[in-house]
Every structure is written in structure tokens, then in C-alpha cells.
Rosetta silent file (secondary structure, phi, psi, omega in degrees, C-alpha in Angstrom):
SEQUENCE: XXXXXXXXXXXXXXXXXXXXXXXXXXXXXXXXXXXXXXXXXXXXXXXXXXXXXXXXXXXXXXXXXXXXXXXXXXXXXXXXXXXXXXXXXXXXXXXXXXXXXXXXXXXXXXXXXXXXXXXXXXXXXXXXXXXXXXXXXXXXXXXXXXXXXXXXXXXXXXXXXXXXXXXXXXXXXXXXXXXXXXXXXXXXXXXXXXXXXXXXXXXXXXXXXXXXXXXXXXXXXXXXXXXXXXXXXXXXXXXXXXXXXXXXXXXXXX
SCORE:     score description
SCORE:     0.000 S_00000001
   1 L     0.000  -38.923  172.783   31.252   40.316  -52.497 S_00000001
   2 H   -58.928  -31.806 -173.958   30.984   41.752  -48.926 S_00000001
   3 H   -63.673  -50.701 -179.766   27.233   42.049  -49.647 S_00000001
   4 H   -61.071  -39.888  178.419   26.930   38.278  -50.373 S_00000001
   5 H   -62.039  -42.275  176.736   29.130   37.391  -47.388 S_00000001
   6 H   -60.991  -44.661  178.681   26.889   39.473  -45.180 S_00000001
   7 H   -60.837  -42.046 -178.457   23.812   37.887  -46.578 S_00000001
   8 H   -69.886  -36.909  177.335   25.184   34.409  -45.957 S_00000001
   9 H   -61.155  -49.637 -174.968   26.114   35.304  -42.330 S_00000001
  10 H   -60.980  -41.480  176.725   22.601   36.638  -41.716 S_00000001
  11 H   -56.194  -46.125  175.988   21.106   33.571  -43.257 S_00000001
  12 H   -57.566  -46.795  179.609   23.256   31.284  -41.055 S_00000001
  13 H   -60.667  -47.782  176.780   22.249   33.309  -37.900 S_00000001
  14 H   -55.252  -47.263 -178.262   18.601   33.016  -38.896 S_00000001
  15 H   -63.364  -36.045  179.470   18.934   29.278  -39.490 S_00000001
  16 H   -66.331  -47.253 -177.753   20.573   28.747  -36.033 S_00000001
  17 H   -61.494  -45.730  178.693   17.762   30.719  -34.307 S_00000001
  18 H   -53.734  -53.641 -179.894   15.203   28.668  -36.202 S_00000001
  19 H   -57.726  -44.660 -177.249   16.876   25.299  -35.051 S_00000001
  20 H   -68.899  -39.257 -179.713   17.078   26.463  -31.400 S_00000001
  21 H   -62.574  -31.474  172.455   13.530   27.720  -31.396 S_00000001
  22 H   -75.060  -41.359 -176.514   12.414   24.164  -32.473 S_00000001
  23 H   -71.652  -33.514 -173.257   14.673   22.224  -30.101 S_00000001
  24 H   -57.908  -55.406  179.420   14.111   24.289  -26.948 S_00000001
  25 H   -55.229  -35.835 -176.061   10.394   23.467  -26.485 S_00000001
  26 H   -71.983  -40.358 -178.380   11.004   19.781  -27.139 S_00000001
  27 H   -68.886  -34.446  175.737   13.837   19.659  -24.614 S_00000001
  28 H   -64.648  -43.963  173.842   11.715   21.707  -22.101 S_00000001
  29 H   -54.189  -41.458  179.737    8.868   19.238  -22.635 S_00000001
  30 H   -68.012  -42.848  178.399   11.202   16.331  -22.019 S_00000001
  31 H   -60.085  -39.614 -178.630   12.593   17.808  -18.901 S_00000001
  32 H   -67.568  -29.406  177.793    9.013   18.553  -17.692 S_00000001
  33 H   -73.599  -34.196  176.243    7.959   14.995  -18.332 S_00000001
  34 H   -64.941  -46.156 -177.954   10.919   13.647  -16.394 S_00000001
  35 H   -60.023  -41.021 -174.661   10.158   16.037  -13.575 S_00000001
  36 H   -66.523  -44.485  178.772    6.485   15.076  -13.601 S_00000001
  37 H   -62.168  -34.157  173.925    7.409   11.459  -13.394 S_00000001
  38 H   -67.369  -28.592 -167.899    9.715   12.177  -10.468 S_00000001
  39 L  -112.514   14.800 -178.328    7.251   14.022   -8.459 S_00000001
  40 L   -73.764  -19.933  179.870    4.047   11.783   -9.095 S_00000001
  41 L  -108.395  117.166  177.440    4.508   10.035   -5.755 S_00000001
  42 L   -89.468   -8.738 -176.126    4.196   12.159   -2.676 S_00000001
  43 L   -59.553  137.106 -178.324    4.848    9.198   -0.372 S_00000001
  44 L   -70.034  -35.589 -176.587    7.943    9.446    2.076 S_00000001
  45 E  -141.554  137.052  179.653    8.644    5.740    1.511 S_00000001
  46 E  -152.656  155.435  173.521    7.638    3.319   -1.254 S_00000001
  47 E  -152.997  142.206  169.972    8.625    0.083   -2.869 S_00000001
  48 E  -119.442  133.149 -176.576    7.702   -2.063   -5.765 S_00000001
  49 E  -134.933  159.039  174.053    8.817   -5.682   -5.813 S_00000001
  50 E   -84.396 -177.168 -175.300    8.201   -8.754   -7.771 S_00000001
  51 L   -64.617   -8.899  174.356    6.416  -11.902   -6.638 S_00000001
  52 L   -97.947   -5.657  178.078    9.606  -13.190   -5.088 S_00000001
  53 L    95.448    0.637  175.542   10.119  -10.006   -3.017 S_00000001
  54 L   -70.161  123.627 -174.182   12.991   -8.620   -5.147 S_00000001
  55 E   -77.231  126.301  177.819   12.633   -4.843   -5.023 S_00000001
  56 E   -89.858  -44.994  177.143   12.440   -3.403   -8.564 S_00000001
  57 E  -156.609  143.932 -174.622   12.257    0.286   -7.493 S_00000001
  58 E  -159.024  164.295  175.437   11.991    2.130   -4.209 S_00000001
  59 E  -134.212  123.642  179.658   12.389    5.231   -2.331 S_00000001
  60 L    45.051   44.550 -176.858   13.501    5.238    1.452 S_00000001
  61 L   -62.732  -25.149 -177.353   12.504    1.636    1.568 S_00000001
  62 L  -101.532   10.513  175.179   14.381    1.104    4.871 S_00000001
  63 L   -77.783  132.919  175.473   13.034    4.162    6.681 S_00000001
  64 L   -77.541  117.231 -177.759   11.136    3.281    9.803 S_00000001
  65 E  -138.573  162.335  169.552    7.526    4.689    9.733 S_00000001
  66 E   -62.937  133.493 -173.547    4.102    4.334   11.236 S_00000001
  67 L  -110.520    3.972  178.430    2.153    1.874    9.295 S_00000001
  68 H    51.991 -135.539 -172.255   -1.483    2.554   10.441 S_00000001
  69 H   -76.418   -2.026  171.869   -4.119   -0.103    9.580 S_00000001
  70 H   -61.461  -24.493  173.081   -1.665   -2.148    7.585 S_00000001
  71 H   -47.241  -38.552 -173.697   -1.209   -3.568   11.092 S_00000001
  72 H   -65.424  -19.262  172.022   -4.450   -5.423   10.608 S_00000001
  73 H   -56.531  -53.187 -169.477   -2.791   -7.821    8.027 S_00000001
  74 H   -68.803  -38.377 -177.432   -0.601   -9.141   10.840 S_00000001
  75 H   -63.032  -42.203  175.209   -3.592   -9.211   13.356 S_00000001
  76 H   -59.488  -41.959 -177.677   -5.539  -11.328   10.881 S_00000001
  77 H   -64.714  -46.698 -176.423   -2.603  -13.659   10.315 S_00000001
  78 H   -72.138  -33.044  176.944   -1.945  -14.485   13.972 S_00000001
  79 H   -63.641  -44.472  179.382   -5.720  -14.886   14.659 S_00000001
  80 H   -71.397  -31.301  174.430   -5.979  -17.413   11.851 S_00000001
  81 H   -59.632  -29.705  178.106   -2.825  -19.111   12.974 S_00000001
  82 L   -68.220  -15.563  174.832   -4.449  -19.759   16.286 S_00000001
  83 L    60.382   35.401  173.046   -7.072  -22.047   14.594 S_00000001
  84 L   -69.467  161.786  175.216   -9.900  -20.739   16.664 S_00000001
  85 L   -64.912  107.912 -175.494  -13.518  -21.412   15.714 S_00000001
  86 L   -71.598  -16.373  175.291  -14.256  -18.848   13.062 S_00000001
  87 L   -93.317   -0.701  173.953  -18.017  -19.226   13.550 S_00000001
  88 L   -65.616  127.482 -169.907  -17.842  -18.452   17.216 S_00000001
  89 E   -75.836  134.440  168.870  -19.916  -15.397   18.042 S_00000001
  90 E  -129.831  114.144  179.282  -18.088  -12.373   19.637 S_00000001
  91 L    53.401   62.767  167.567  -20.494   -9.518   20.376 S_00000001
  92 L    76.563  -16.907  174.119  -23.280  -10.602   18.091 S_00000001
  93 E  -128.739  162.409  179.859  -21.237  -11.509   14.905 S_00000001
  94 E   -78.393  162.079  177.215  -18.837  -14.317   14.283 S_00000001
  95 H   -49.472  -50.253  179.307  -14.979  -14.310   14.414 S_00000001
  96 H   -53.238  -45.674  178.605  -14.994  -14.640   10.685 S_00000001
  97 H   -72.612  -27.507  175.831  -17.066  -11.567   10.146 S_00000001
  98 H   -68.040  -45.831  175.842  -14.947   -9.602   12.518 S_00000001
  99 H   -58.686  -38.116 -176.783  -11.905  -10.616   10.501 S_00000001
 100 H   -75.766  -36.301  172.364  -13.508   -9.627    7.273 S_00000001
 101 H   -62.767  -42.460 -179.584  -14.607   -6.257    8.790 S_00000001
 102 H   -66.931  -37.510  179.132  -11.139   -5.537    9.975 S_00000001
 103 H   -80.218  -36.950 -176.935   -9.649   -6.281    6.475 S_00000001
 104 H   -79.868  -55.252 -172.407  -12.426   -4.913    4.253 S_00000001
 105 L   -94.025   -9.728 -175.436  -13.612   -1.948    6.267 S_00000001
 106 L    58.320   48.054 -173.359  -10.543   -1.552    8.398 S_00000001
 107 L   -80.331  117.953 -171.933  -12.792   -1.682   11.411 S_00000001
 108 H   -72.158  -40.511 -174.814  -10.711   -0.857   14.641 S_00000001
 109 H   -65.018  -39.036  175.841  -13.327   -2.278   17.020 S_00000001
 110 H   -66.823  -44.875  178.017  -13.335   -5.669   15.290 S_00000001
 111 H   -56.072  -44.644 -174.737   -9.521   -5.792   15.373 S_00000001
 112 H   -71.856  -34.149 -175.445   -9.376   -5.076   19.137 S_00000001
 113 H   -74.931  -32.089 -177.449  -12.211   -7.679   19.858 S_00000001
 114 H   -67.248  -39.126  179.664  -10.260  -10.342   17.815 S_00000001
 115 H   -80.722  -20.786  172.222   -7.181   -9.784   19.918 S_00000001
 116 H   -69.476  -36.131 -175.016   -9.163   -9.603   23.166 S_00000001
 117 L  -100.500   21.349  171.842  -10.591  -12.996   22.343 S_00000001
 118 L   -77.673  143.061  174.739   -7.117  -14.470   21.293 S_00000001
 119 L   -51.434  117.982  174.811   -5.825  -17.428   23.482 S_00000001
 120 L   100.600  -12.273  174.562   -4.150  -15.615   26.363 S_00000001
 121 L    94.763 -169.977 -170.894   -5.858  -12.293   25.700 S_00000001
 122 H   -58.705  -49.087 -177.619   -4.860   -9.030   24.172 S_00000001
 123 H   -62.817  -39.485 -179.022   -1.176   -8.964   25.224 S_00000001
 124 H   -69.687  -29.857  179.101   -0.626  -12.481   23.989 S_00000001
 125 H   -68.462  -45.074  178.200   -2.026  -11.527   20.618 S_00000001
 126 H   -68.321  -33.000  171.053    0.334   -8.531   20.209 S_00000001
 127 H   -58.527  -38.169 -177.891    3.223  -10.782   21.358 S_00000001
 128 H   -71.079  -32.193 -178.298    2.303  -13.279   18.669 S_00000001
 129 H   -66.834  -49.505  174.882    2.225  -10.481   16.105 S_00000001
 130 H   -62.368  -40.709  174.852    5.764   -9.452   16.978 S_00000001
 131 H   -59.978  -40.604 -179.638    6.907  -13.092   17.055 S_00000001
 132 H   -68.875  -39.474  172.096    5.489  -13.575   13.606 S_00000001
 133 H   -60.026  -40.646  174.959    7.277  -10.429   12.270 S_00000001
 134 H   -59.133  -37.893 -179.787   10.512  -11.899   13.639 S_00000001
 135 H   -70.416  -28.995 -179.297    9.860  -15.157   11.947 S_00000001
 136 L   -95.388   12.377  175.594    9.330  -13.504    8.623 S_00000001
 137 L    60.425   38.496  172.659   12.562  -11.472    9.132 S_00000001
 138 L   -78.450   89.186 -174.241   10.660   -8.222    9.194 S_00000001
 139 L   -60.861  140.090  176.463   13.493   -5.999   10.224 S_00000001
 140 L    57.313   21.210 -174.719   12.848   -3.142   12.704 S_00000001
 141 L   -95.530  134.363 -172.677    9.156   -3.993   12.754 S_00000001
 142 E  -147.052  137.361  177.647    7.220   -3.551   16.087 S_00000001
 143 L  -123.330  137.165  177.705    3.509   -3.847   16.906 S_00000001
 144 L  -123.893  -10.428  170.607    1.864   -2.489   20.032 S_00000001
 145 L  -143.608 -179.005 -176.737   -1.892   -2.918   19.144 S_00000001
 146 L   -92.198  -17.770 -170.371   -4.266   -4.779   16.960 S_00000001
 147 L   -96.297  -38.257 -166.937   -5.718   -1.846   14.989 S_00000001
 148 L    95.040    9.503  173.508   -2.826    0.385   14.060 S_00000001
 149 L   -70.806  -25.372 -179.827   -4.099    3.443   15.709 S_00000001
 150 L   -76.562  134.137  179.154   -0.996    3.737   17.917 S_00000001
 151 L   -59.945  -23.577 -176.914    1.796    5.637   16.232 S_00000001
 152 L   -83.125   11.881  165.281    4.208    3.036   17.478 S_00000001
 153 L   -81.018   98.281 -169.653    3.096    0.349   15.123 S_00000001
 154 E  -126.819  150.765  177.669    6.135    0.680   12.919 S_00000001
 155 E  -159.119 -168.030  175.017    7.815   -1.030    9.974 S_00000001
 156 L  -129.389  158.077  179.526    9.561   -0.221    6.682 S_00000001
 157 H   -56.147  -43.626 -176.189    8.417   -0.546    3.079 S_00000001
 158 H   -66.876  -34.440  177.251   10.900   -3.317    2.463 S_00000001
 159 H   -75.355  -33.201 -177.897    9.764   -5.382    5.543 S_00000001
 160 H   -70.442  -18.350  173.712    6.088   -4.962    4.630 S_00000001
 161 H   -61.218  -41.886  175.868    6.823   -6.622    1.220 S_00000001
 162 H   -61.569  -44.125  175.482    7.481   -9.750    3.395 S_00000001
 163 H   -59.839  -51.290 -178.101    4.207   -9.289    5.265 S_00000001
 164 H   -57.915  -44.246 -178.247    2.193   -8.986    2.085 S_00000001
 165 H   -67.009  -32.258  177.983    3.867  -12.094    0.472 S_00000001
 166 H   -78.468  -27.822 -178.150    3.148  -14.128    3.620 S_00000001
 167 H   -69.444  -25.725  176.104   -0.477  -12.945    3.770 S_00000001
 168 L   -60.848  -11.205  179.098   -1.281  -14.476    0.426 S_00000001
 169 L   -87.775    8.903 -179.001   -1.159  -17.949    1.963 S_00000001
 170 L  -118.779  110.296 -178.297   -4.391  -17.256    4.008 S_00000001
 171 H   -52.252  -44.927 -177.614   -7.523  -17.707    1.883 S_00000001
 172 H   -59.813  -39.191  175.864   -9.742  -15.489    4.097 S_00000001
 173 H   -59.602  -49.610 -176.499   -7.269  -12.549    3.580 S_00000001
 174 H   -63.096  -38.569 -177.261   -7.230  -13.130   -0.172 S_00000001
 175 H   -72.114  -36.390  179.706  -10.996  -13.298   -0.391 S_00000001
 176 H   -73.963  -27.263  179.854  -11.440  -10.167    1.667 S_00000001
 177 H   -74.876  -18.231  174.010   -8.809   -8.354   -0.328 S_00000001
 178 L   -95.862    2.906 -165.595  -11.040   -9.120   -3.500 S_00000001
 179 L  -100.681  120.195  179.158  -14.319   -8.161   -1.927 S_00000001
 180 L   -71.257  -40.875 -175.792  -15.621   -4.658   -3.005 S_00000001
 181 E  -157.472  156.706  177.026  -18.272   -4.589   -0.242 S_00000001
 182 E  -135.044  156.687  176.040  -19.775   -6.834    2.370 S_00000001
 183 E  -120.613  145.244  175.779  -23.077   -7.198    4.235 S_00000001
 184 E  -130.656  135.524 -179.404  -23.763   -8.255    7.711 S_00000001
 185 E   -92.944  123.999  177.291  -27.177   -9.221    9.176 S_00000001
 186 E  -123.085  178.202  179.119  -27.703   -7.876   12.702 S_00000001
 187 L   -68.355  -20.688  177.508  -31.049   -7.700   14.663 S_00000001
 188 L   -82.803   -9.686 -177.683  -31.588   -4.193   13.402 S_00000001
 189 E   128.440 -166.061 -178.339  -31.291   -5.451    9.722 S_00000001
 190 E   -82.391  143.030  174.743  -28.575   -5.689    7.051 S_00000001
 191 E  -129.526  128.289 -179.978  -25.505   -3.412    7.094 S_00000001
 192 E   -99.461  145.700  179.624  -23.218   -2.781    4.064 S_00000001
 193 E  -137.665  124.701  178.791  -19.554   -1.982    4.277 S_00000001
 194 E   -88.812  149.902  173.162  -17.357   -0.846    1.223 S_00000001
 195 L   -67.346  137.345  177.038  -13.658   -1.855    0.944 S_00000001
 196 L   -71.419   -6.574  174.463  -11.320    0.986    1.741 S_00000001
 197 L  -104.918  104.908 -176.378   -9.393    0.226   -1.444 S_00000001
 198 L   -66.281  -17.193  179.768  -11.630    1.507   -4.254 S_00000001
 199 L   -77.332  -16.142 -164.184   -9.569   -0.386   -6.841 S_00000001
 200 L   -54.159  132.690  177.361  -10.249   -3.758   -5.443 S_00000001
 201 L  -163.781 -169.473 -171.874  -11.025   -6.602   -7.806 S_00000001
 202 L   -71.657  -10.404  171.140   -9.852  -10.120   -8.667 S_00000001
 203 L   -69.299  -20.155 -177.358   -6.412   -8.784   -9.754 S_00000001
 204 E   -84.486  123.651  172.514   -5.784   -8.041   -6.042 S_00000001
 205 E   -93.627  -35.201  173.230   -4.408  -10.951   -4.067 S_00000001
 206 E  -142.836  142.940  179.513   -3.709   -9.109   -0.842 S_00000001
 207 E  -157.746  129.449  177.780   -4.648   -5.468   -0.140 S_00000001
 208 E  -148.437  122.523  174.365   -4.729   -3.286    2.963 S_00000001
 209 E   -93.226  169.522  179.567   -4.957    0.427    3.399 S_00000001
 210 E  -163.458  152.173  169.357   -4.200    2.577    6.406 S_00000001
 211 E  -161.794  130.716  160.009   -4.191    6.196    7.626 S_00000001
 212 E  -143.774  168.163 -175.067   -3.468    8.045   10.855 S_00000001
 213 L   -60.932  -41.189 -179.518   -1.954   11.522   11.047 S_00000001
 214 L   -71.666  -24.894 -175.000    1.422   10.234   11.928 S_00000001
 215 L   -95.192  -29.842 -169.039    1.513    7.671    9.225 S_00000001
 216 E    75.588 -164.022  177.780   -0.139    9.560    6.329 S_00000001
 217 E   -81.985  139.054 -178.238   -1.779    7.532    3.638 S_00000001
 218 E  -129.773  155.418  170.403   -0.625    3.978    3.374 S_00000001
 219 E  -163.392  144.134  177.764   -1.314    0.923    1.359 S_00000001
 220 E  -137.651  121.256 -176.642    0.259   -2.494    0.966 S_00000001
 221 E  -149.085  160.442  175.720   -0.873   -4.851   -1.770 S_00000001
 222 E  -126.738  125.802  177.682    0.008   -7.790   -4.020 S_00000001
 223 E  -143.444  155.442  171.030   -1.589   -7.738   -7.485 S_00000001
 224 E   -83.816  130.786 -177.268   -1.478   -8.968  -10.960 S_00000001
 225 E  -129.240  169.614  176.183   -0.341   -6.591  -13.617 S_00000001
 226 L   -62.930   -7.324  176.672    0.537   -6.707  -17.306 S_00000001
 227 L  -108.925    4.241  179.721    4.238   -6.978  -16.224 S_00000001
 228 E   121.382 -175.970  171.830    3.677   -9.704  -13.878 S_00000001
 229 E   -73.208  135.500 -177.993    2.785   -9.975  -10.204 S_00000001
 230 E  -134.506  146.262  172.785    3.822   -6.961   -8.214 S_00000001
 231 E  -106.493  132.958  174.559    3.968   -6.042   -4.550 S_00000001
 232 E  -129.029  127.916  174.857    3.462   -2.284   -3.816 S_00000001
 233 E  -123.233  125.722  173.008    3.940   -0.623   -0.529 S_00000001
 234 E  -119.384  126.420 -178.703    3.254    3.045    0.096 S_00000001
 235 E  -132.442  132.681  176.602    3.927    4.787    3.416 S_00000001
 236 E    83.427   24.251  175.462    3.550    8.445    4.164 S_00000001
 237 E   -62.740  159.602 -177.414    1.457    9.478    1.228 S_00000001
 238 L   -53.775  -45.918  179.320    0.023   13.027    1.427 S_00000001
 239 L  -160.670 -170.896  179.872   -3.460   11.784    2.324 S_00000001
 240 L   -75.414  -15.770  176.597   -6.017    9.041    1.748 S_00000001
 241 L   -85.506  -21.663 -173.243   -6.804   10.468   -1.744 S_00000001
 242 H   -90.457  -20.846 -179.173   -3.243   10.475   -3.065 S_00000001
 243 H   -64.965  -35.767 -179.586   -2.343    6.852   -2.328 S_00000001
 244 H   -66.989  -55.277  179.164   -4.489    5.195   -5.000 S_00000001
 245 H   -56.241  -25.519  175.613   -3.292    7.443   -7.887 S_00000001
 246 H   -77.693  -36.957  171.086    0.289    6.723   -6.675 S_00000001
 247 H   -59.235  -44.497  177.459   -0.323    2.913   -6.714 S_00000001
 248 H   -58.894  -45.837  179.194   -1.542    3.366  -10.300 S_00000001
 249 H   -62.440  -48.660 -178.962    1.548    5.372  -11.272 S_00000001
 250 H   -63.555  -41.420 -176.466    3.968    2.795   -9.685 S_00000001
 251 H   -69.909  -30.206  178.671    2.176   -0.165  -11.216 S_00000001
 252 H   -73.154  -36.243  178.315    2.184    1.523  -14.588 S_00000001
 253 H   -91.091  -19.141  178.311    5.916    2.361  -14.527 S_00000001
 254 L  -135.768    0.000    0.000    7.389   -0.569  -12.836 S_00000001
């Protein structure tokens, strides 16, 4: 009798060990997947919102951070608001071409020239950028230059959602956001410039990248996805190479 009891006990112990050995890897794999999803975005601040600006998911969305060349979206908006002649030449190319260079290639010199040739000059241009931010209720946003090179161009992910949504009302910004590359004819010949967002296509309504050391990798965009139209803002990504995979991750998951 004791023999059979001992055998049953042993079988029960072996059965438990077998069940545990099967379940542990599954649980470990599950935990690993959750951890991987949690750590897929290196950005210090990010937000995903719907086409109405309602935030779906975010991290530190109200943290104030340098925004680098995302600044150029606001530069383009106030220049276009001024209703200046877009075909007027500024240093050999038109105002329109400078706008497109600033938006597509993130050209700092073009951004500065646009503000220098704004009604009232550079300071008036920056004042208009800050006034526009206030009118859009972009909380805690401040601009000090046209290009975004200065660390003190600051905003939050939640405020930049408002900037991106406002930018879609400007056809030149939309067209530039959907342009993979552009060509400009100068006396020396044709020059080609690639978009700083390698993902750019017709799904993008608004798109602007940015990077300086203080800001890290940044991107702000509005695009069509299989879940509907989404605004994605990333600030403080590890570098210029990580922000694009992070956009893909956020769009795929939210």
C-alpha cells in the first residue's frame, strides 16, 4: 500500500514539475514582450493624438523641451500668413523655394532669410511666431529664432499637437510634407535635396523633423493610418536614427 502511495506522490510531483516547465517560458516570453513594448521608444516625451487633437497615449507630454527644427513649421506659417509675394527672389531663389527648402531639407539659412525678409524684419517675425503660438493656445511655448538652432526654442508634445493640426491648413506645408526630394536650378546647375523624413509619402499631411544636441531626435507629424488620422510628436529621442522606428512603433500600437 505504501509503495503505491509513494508512486502516486512521485507521479504527482513529476506532473507539477512538467506543468511548471511548460508555463514558465510562456510567462517569461509574455513578460519579455511587455517589457520590449515598454522600452521601444527612447524619447523623453511623446504623444499620439487623433485628428481632433485628443491624446490617445503619451509620455511626459507636458514636459518643456527644446524642439529643434520643428520650429520651422511655425516659421513657415507666419511667413505664409504675411501674404508676401512667394515668387519674389531672396538671394537668387524665390521665397517659395526658401520655404520648401526649410520644410523639406530643414535648411537653416533659408529659415533665417525668410525671417530677415519678413515685414518689420527678423525680430518682428519671431514676435509673430510667439503671437501665433499664443493664439493656438500652445501652452509654455517660446520661440527665439527662425531655424530652431537655439536651445531656447521650447514647447511640449501636447502643445505641438496643436501646431501640427494648424499647419495642415497651409497647402505649401502639406505639399512639402509629401515631397521626398526637390530640385532647385541655380546658375551652377540643378541641385537636389532629400526630405529629412525618409518615410514621407502621400499618407503624410504634415511632417517636420528636428535635431540639436539639447533636443535630441525630434519629429512632429500628421498622417493617415489604418486606425484613422494620427498626430505623432516625439521629443528627445536618442538620436536621428531612433525617431523613425519610434514613429513606426507608436503608429502601429496606437
Amino acid at each position: 500500500m505504501n509503495f503505491f502511495c509513494n508512486q502516486k506522490e512521485k507521479l504527482f510531483v513529476f506532473f507539477l514539475i512538467f506543468i511548471i516547465s511548460l508555463s514558465s517560458p510562456i510567462e517569461a516570453k509574455k513578460n519579455s514582450t511587455v517589457e520590449k513594448k515598454r522600452t521601444n521608444v527612447s524619447a523623453k516625451s511623446w504623444a499620439v493624438a487623433d485628428e481632433n487633437g485628443k491624446i490617445i497615449k503619451s509620455l511626459n507630454a507636458n514636459d518643456l523641451r527644446s524642439i529643434a527644427s520643428i520650429t520651422k513649421l511655425m516659421t513657415a506659417m507666419v511667413v505664409l500668413d504675411a501674404n508676401q509675394n512667394l515668387d519674389e527672389k531672396i538671394n537668387d531663389i524665390s521665397r517659395r523655394q526658401h520655404l520648401r527648402l526649410a520644410l523639406i531639407r530643414s535648411n537653416n539659412h533659408s529659415s533665417d532669410l525668410l525671417c530677415e525678409n519678413y515685414p518689420g524684419g527678423y525680430e518682428a517675425c519671431v514676435d509673430a511666431m510667439n503671437a501665433k503660438a499664443r493664439s493656438l493656445k500652445m501652452r509654455d511655448t517660446s520661440f527665439v529664432d527662425a531655424s530652431g538652432l537655439d536651445d531656447d526654442n521650447v514647447s511640449t508634445s501636447s502643445s505641438l499637437i496643436k501646431l501640427v493640426l494648424a499647419a495642415q491648413a497651409y497647402p505649401l506645408i502639406v505639399k512639402s510634407s509629401q515631397t521626398p526630394h526637390m530640385r532647385i536650378k541655380l546658375d551652377e546647375g540643378y541641385f537636389s535635396y532629400k526630405n529629412t523624413n525618409p518615410l514621407v509619402n502621400k499618407k503624410f499631411i504634415v511632417s517636420k523633423t528636428g535635431y540639436i544636441r539639447a533636443a535630441g531626435g525630434c519629429i512632429a507629424l500628421l498622417m493617415d493610418t489604418n486606425k484613422g488620422r494620427r498626430v505623432v510628436v516625439i521629443l528627445g529621442s536618442k538620436n536621428t536614427h531612433t525617431r523613425i522606428p519610434e514613429v513606426k512603433h507608436l503608429v502601429r500600437n496606437y
